[in-house]
C-alpha positions as CSV (number, residue, x, y, z in Angstrom):
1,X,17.7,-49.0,-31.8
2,X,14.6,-47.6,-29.7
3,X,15.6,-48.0,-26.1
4,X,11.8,-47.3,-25.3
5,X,10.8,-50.1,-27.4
6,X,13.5,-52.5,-26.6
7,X,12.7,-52.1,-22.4
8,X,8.9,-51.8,-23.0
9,X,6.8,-54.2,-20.8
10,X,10.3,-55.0,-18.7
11,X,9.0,-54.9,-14.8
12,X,12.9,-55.7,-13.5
13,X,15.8,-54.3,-15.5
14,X,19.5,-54.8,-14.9
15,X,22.8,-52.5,-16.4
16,X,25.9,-53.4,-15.9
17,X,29.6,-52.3,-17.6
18,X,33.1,-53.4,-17.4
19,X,35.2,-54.5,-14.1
20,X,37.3,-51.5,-12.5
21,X,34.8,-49.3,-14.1
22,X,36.6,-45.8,-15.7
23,X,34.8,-42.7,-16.6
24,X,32.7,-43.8,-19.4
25,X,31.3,-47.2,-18.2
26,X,30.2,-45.1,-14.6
27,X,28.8,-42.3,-16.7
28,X,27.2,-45.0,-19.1
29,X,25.8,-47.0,-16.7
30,X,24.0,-43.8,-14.4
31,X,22.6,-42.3,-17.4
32,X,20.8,-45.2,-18.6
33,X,19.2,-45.8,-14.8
34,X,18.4,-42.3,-15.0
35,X,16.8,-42.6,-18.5
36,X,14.8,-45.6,-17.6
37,X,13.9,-44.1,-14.3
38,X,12.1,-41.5,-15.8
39,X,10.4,-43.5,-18.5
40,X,9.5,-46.4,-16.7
41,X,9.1,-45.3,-13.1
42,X,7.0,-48.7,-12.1
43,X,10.3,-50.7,-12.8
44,X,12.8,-51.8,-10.9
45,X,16.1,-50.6,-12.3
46,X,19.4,-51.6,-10.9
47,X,22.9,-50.8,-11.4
48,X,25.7,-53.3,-10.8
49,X,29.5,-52.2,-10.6
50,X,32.4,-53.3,-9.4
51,X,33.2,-50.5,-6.7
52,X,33.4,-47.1,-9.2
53,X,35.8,-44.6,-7.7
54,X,34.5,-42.1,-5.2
55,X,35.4,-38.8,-7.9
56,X,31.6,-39.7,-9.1
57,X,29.9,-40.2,-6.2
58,X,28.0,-36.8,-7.3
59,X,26.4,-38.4,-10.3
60,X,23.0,-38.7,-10.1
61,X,22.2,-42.6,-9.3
62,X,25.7,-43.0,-7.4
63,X,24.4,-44.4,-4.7
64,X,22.4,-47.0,-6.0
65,X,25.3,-48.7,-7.5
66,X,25.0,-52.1,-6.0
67,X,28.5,-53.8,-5.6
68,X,28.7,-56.7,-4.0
69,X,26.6,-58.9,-7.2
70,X,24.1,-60.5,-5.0
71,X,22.4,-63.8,-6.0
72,X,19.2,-62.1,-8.2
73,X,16.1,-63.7,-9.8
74,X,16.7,-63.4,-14.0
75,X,16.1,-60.0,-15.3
76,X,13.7,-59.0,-18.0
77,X,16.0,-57.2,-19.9
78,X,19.7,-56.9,-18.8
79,X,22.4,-54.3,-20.7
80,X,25.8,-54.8,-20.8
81,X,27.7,-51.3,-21.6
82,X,31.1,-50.2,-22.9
83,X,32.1,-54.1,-22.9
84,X,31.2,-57.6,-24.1
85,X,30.2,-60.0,-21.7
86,X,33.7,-61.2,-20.8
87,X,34.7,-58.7,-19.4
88,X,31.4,-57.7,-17.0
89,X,33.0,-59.9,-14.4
90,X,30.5,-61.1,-11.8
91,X,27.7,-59.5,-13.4
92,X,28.0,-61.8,-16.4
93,X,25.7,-64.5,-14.5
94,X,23.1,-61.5,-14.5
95,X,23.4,-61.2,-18.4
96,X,23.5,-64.5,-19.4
97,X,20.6,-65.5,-17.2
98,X,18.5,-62.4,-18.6
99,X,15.1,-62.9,-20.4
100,X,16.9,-60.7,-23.1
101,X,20.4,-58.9,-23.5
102,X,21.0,-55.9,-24.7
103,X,24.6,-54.8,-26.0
104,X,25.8,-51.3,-26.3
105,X,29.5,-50.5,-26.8
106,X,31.9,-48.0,-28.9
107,X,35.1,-50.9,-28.9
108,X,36.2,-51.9,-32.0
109,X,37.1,-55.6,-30.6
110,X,33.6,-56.0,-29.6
111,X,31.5,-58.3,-32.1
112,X,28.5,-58.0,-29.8
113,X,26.8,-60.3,-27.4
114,X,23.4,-59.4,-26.7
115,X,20.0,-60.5,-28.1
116,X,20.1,-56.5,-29.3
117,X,23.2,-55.4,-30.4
118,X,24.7,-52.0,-30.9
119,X,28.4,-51.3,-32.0
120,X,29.5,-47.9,-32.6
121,X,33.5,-48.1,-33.4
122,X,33.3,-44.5,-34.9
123,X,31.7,-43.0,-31.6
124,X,34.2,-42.2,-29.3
125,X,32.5,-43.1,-26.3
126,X,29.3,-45.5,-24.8
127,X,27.6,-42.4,-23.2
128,X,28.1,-40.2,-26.6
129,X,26.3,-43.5,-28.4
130,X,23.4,-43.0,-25.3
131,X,23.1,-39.7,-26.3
132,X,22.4,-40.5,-29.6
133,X,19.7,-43.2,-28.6
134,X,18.2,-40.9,-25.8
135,X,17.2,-38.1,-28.1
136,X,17.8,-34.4,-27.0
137,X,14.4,-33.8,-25.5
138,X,14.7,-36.2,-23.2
139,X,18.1,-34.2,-21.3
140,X,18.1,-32.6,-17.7
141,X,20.6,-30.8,-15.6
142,X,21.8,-34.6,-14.2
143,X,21.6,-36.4,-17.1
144,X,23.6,-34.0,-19.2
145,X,26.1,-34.3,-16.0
146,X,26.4,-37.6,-16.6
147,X,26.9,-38.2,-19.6
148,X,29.2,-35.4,-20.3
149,X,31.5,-37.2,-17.6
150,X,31.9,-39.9,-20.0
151,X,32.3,-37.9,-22.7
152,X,35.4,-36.3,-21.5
153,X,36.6,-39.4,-19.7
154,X,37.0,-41.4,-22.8
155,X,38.0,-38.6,-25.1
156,X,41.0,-37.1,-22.8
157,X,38.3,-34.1,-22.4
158,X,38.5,-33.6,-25.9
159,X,42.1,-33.9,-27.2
160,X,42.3,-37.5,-28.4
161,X,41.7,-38.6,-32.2
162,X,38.6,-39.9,-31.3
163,X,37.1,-36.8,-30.7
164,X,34.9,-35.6,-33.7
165,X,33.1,-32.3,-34.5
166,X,29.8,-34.3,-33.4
167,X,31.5,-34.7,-29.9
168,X,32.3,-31.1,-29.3
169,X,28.7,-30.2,-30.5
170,X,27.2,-32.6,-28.1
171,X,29.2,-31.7,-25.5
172,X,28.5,-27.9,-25.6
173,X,24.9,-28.9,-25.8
174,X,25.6,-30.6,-22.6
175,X,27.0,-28.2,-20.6
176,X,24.1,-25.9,-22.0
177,X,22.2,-27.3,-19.0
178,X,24.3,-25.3,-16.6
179,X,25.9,-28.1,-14.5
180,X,29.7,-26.7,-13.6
181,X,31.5,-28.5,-16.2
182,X,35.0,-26.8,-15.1
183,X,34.8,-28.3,-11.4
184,X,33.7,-31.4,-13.2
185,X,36.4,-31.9,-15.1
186,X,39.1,-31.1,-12.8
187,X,37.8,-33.3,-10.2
188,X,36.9,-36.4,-11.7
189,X,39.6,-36.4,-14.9
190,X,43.0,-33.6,-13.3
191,X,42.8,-34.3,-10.2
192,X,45.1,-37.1,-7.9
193,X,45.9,-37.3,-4.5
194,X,49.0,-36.8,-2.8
195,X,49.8,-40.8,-3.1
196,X,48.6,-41.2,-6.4
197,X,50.9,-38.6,-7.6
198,X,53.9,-40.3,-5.6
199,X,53.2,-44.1,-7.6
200,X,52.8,-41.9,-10.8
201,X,56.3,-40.3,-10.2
202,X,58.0,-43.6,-9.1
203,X,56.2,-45.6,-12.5
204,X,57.5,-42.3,-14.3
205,X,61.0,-42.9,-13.0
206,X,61.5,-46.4,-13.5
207,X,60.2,-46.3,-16.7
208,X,62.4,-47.8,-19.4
209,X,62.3,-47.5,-23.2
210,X,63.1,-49.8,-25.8
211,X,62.5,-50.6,-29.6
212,X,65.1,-47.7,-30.4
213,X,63.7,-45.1,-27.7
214,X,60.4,-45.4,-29.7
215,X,58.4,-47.3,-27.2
216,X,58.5,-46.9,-23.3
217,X,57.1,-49.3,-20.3
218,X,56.7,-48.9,-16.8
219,X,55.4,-52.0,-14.1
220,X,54.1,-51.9,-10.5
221,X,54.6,-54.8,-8.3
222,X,52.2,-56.3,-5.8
223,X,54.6,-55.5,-3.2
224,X,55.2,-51.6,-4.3
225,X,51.5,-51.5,-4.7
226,X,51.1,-52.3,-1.0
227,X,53.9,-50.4,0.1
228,X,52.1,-46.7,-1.3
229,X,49.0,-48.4,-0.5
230,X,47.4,-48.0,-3.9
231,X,44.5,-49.9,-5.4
232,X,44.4,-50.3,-9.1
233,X,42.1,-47.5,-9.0
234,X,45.1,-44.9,-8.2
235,X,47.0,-45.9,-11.3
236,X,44.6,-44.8,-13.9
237,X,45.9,-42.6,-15.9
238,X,49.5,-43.4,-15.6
239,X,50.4,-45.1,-18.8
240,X,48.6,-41.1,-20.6
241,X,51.4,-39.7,-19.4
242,X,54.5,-42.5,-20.9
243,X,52.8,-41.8,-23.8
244,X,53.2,-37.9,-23.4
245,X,57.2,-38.0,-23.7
246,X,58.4,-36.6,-26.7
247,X,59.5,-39.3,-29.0
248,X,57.3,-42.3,-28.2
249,X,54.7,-43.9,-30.4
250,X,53.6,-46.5,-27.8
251,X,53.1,-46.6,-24.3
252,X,53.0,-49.6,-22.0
253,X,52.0,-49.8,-18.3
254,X,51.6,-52.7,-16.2
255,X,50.7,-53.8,-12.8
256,X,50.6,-57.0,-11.3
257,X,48.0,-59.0,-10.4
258,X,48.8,-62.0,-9.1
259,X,52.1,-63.8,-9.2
260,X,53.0,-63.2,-12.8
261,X,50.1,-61.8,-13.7
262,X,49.8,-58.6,-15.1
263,X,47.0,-55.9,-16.6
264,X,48.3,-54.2,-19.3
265,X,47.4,-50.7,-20.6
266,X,48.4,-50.0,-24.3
267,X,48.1,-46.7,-25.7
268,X,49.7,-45.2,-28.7
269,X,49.6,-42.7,-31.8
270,X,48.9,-43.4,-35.5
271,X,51.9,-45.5,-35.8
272,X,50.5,-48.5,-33.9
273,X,47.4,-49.9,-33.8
274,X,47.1,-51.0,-30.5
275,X,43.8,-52.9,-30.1
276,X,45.3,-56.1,-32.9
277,X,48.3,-56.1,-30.1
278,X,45.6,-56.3,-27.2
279,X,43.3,-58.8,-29.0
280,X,46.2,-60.9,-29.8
281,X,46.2,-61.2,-26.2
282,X,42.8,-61.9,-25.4
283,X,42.0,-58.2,-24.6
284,X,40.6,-55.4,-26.6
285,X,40.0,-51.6,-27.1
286,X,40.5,-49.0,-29.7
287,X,43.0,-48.3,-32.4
288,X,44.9,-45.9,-29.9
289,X,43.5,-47.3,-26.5
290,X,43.7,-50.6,-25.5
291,X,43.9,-53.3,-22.9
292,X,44.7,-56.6,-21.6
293,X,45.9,-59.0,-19.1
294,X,49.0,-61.4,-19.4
295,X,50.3,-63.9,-17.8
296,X,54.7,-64.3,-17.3
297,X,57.1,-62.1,-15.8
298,X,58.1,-58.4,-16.4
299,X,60.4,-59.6,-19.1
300,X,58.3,-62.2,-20.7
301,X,55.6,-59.7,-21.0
302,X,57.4,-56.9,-22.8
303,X,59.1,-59.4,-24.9
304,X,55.8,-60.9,-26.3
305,X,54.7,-57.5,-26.5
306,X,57.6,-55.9,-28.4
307,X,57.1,-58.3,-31.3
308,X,53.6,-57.0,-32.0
309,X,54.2,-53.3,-32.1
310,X,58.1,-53.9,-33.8
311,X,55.8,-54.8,-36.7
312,X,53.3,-52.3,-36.5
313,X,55.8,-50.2,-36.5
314,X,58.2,-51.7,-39.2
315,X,54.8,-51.7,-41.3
316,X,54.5,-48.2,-41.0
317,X,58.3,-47.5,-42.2
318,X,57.6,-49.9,-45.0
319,X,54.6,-48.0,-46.2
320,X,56.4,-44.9,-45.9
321,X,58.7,-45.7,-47.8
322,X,57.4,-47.5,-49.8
323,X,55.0,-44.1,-51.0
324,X,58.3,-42.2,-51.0
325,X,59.4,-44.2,-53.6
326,X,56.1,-44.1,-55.4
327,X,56.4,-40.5,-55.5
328,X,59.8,-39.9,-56.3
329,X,59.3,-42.6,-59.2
330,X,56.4,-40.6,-60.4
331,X,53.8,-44.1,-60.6
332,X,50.5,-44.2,-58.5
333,X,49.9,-45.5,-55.1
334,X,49.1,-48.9,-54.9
């Protein structure tokens, strides 16, 4: 794809990512206003979110980030990044009324649903696929900021299995441009308040584990959410550290939505494949990151939920075995 080409002649442009926007979508979202800004300053560019977290209100374009999805004429060209259109939330009437749609993701659950379509599975982030499409020449001190806090947002800042020698070479190209990189990272990925670490510890201690110890869950009520006086916001992050604990090949966290309603975060190691259990659910992700929202209570949820990943995981033991025997027999894998 030639972003140039795609967006040439374009007089109003629109960008817009996934609802409570994480790390990647922000940082996906700013650096393409800031790429288009530059190339095509007669434009009108604009950025719609659902209100990003205040850890990036030092990106370059932050303040621009128009929440509240007025009623807007149709766009010339509209992108929709790290998502498919489902989940863009309000700004889906933006897409869908745009002259033409452009779609730019990294989620393997994503078929594409633009006019212009580009699906990167192997990438492990929207804002590493951006940095692909902008082209090195085109990089500053605030665009390499901004991208590079996607970059670590959606790889863990480097330590999950969808980081690959490409992504640490970008990102020490990016930090090349002398932003600080260290108060980056502990500000926007480390760091939590003195409330968000008090829900983190209760979802920690009521956590329970099940499938033999090998899975664990933890929930957050409505009413405990208003009682610490947390937005959804302040539990990101929570279910990375269920799936810390020694022992556990998947991780489950949910909070509640509505009355039984729940978003649920999935995330896991080689063992399960979490995105089939999330699109089985009408949600999506990645292989070891994924998401959706279901409907039920606490119990209905983790019971619908345990049958996916008991056979993920009684797959896995299968196969092993099933190549221990191989071996053992002498006879090829099948």
């Amino acid at each position: 794809m030639n972003l140039l080409q795609e967006v040439s002649g374009a007089k109003r442009i629109g960008i817009s990512g996934h609802e409570r926007p994480d790390g990647d979508c922000v940082g996906a979202c700013l650096s393409l206003w800031q790429f288009l800004k530059k190339n095509f300053p007669e434009a009108e560019v604009k950025v719609f979110l659902q209100q990003p977290a205040e850890i990036f209100r030092e990106l370059a374009g932050y303040d621009e980030i128009v929440s509240d999805f007025p009623r807007e004429a149709p766009f010339d060209v509209f992108f929709a990044l790290d998502c498919n259109e489902e989940r863009l939330g309000e700004a889906g009437r933006y897409f869908r009324e745009a002259v033409k749609k452009i779609n730019i993701d990294h989620h393997v659950s994503n078929p594409g649903c633009g006019d212009v379509n580009l699906i990167c599975p192997k990438i492990g982030s929207t804002c590493e696929v951006l940095y692909d499409l902008f082209g090195e020449e085109q990089l500053d001190q605030r665009l390499a900021e901004t991208l590079y806090t996607g970059i670590i947002h959606d790889t863990g800042v480097f330590q999950y299995s969808n980081t690959t020698p490409e992504t640490m070479r970008k990102g020490a190209k990016l930090i090349s441009y002398g932003f600080d990189f260290p108060r980056l990272v502990q500000e926007t990925f480390y760091q939590r308040t003195y409330i968000q670490s008090q829900i983190l510890g209760r979802a920690l201690m009521e956590s329970i584990r099940f499938l033999d110890g090998s899975c664990i869950v933890s929930a957050v009520s409505r009413k405990t959410m208003e009682f610490y006086n947390v937005t959804p916001k302040d539990l990101d992050g929570i279910v990375n550290h269920l799936r810390n604990i020694k022992g556990i090949h998947c991780a489950v966290f949910m909070y509640e939505t509505d009355i039984q309603e729940y978003k649920v975060s999935l995330r896991s190691d080689e063992l399960v494949d979490v995105s089939k259990v999330a699109v089985f659910f009408g949600g999506g992700g990645h292989v070891r990151a994924a998401g959706c929202t279901m409907k039920g209570t606490f119990y209905d949820c983790i019971n619908n939920l345990s049958l996916h990943i008991e056979r993920q995981l009684a797959g896995q033991t299968q196969a092993e075995t099933e190549e221990s025997g191989s071996a053992l027999s002498g006879q090829p894998d099948r």
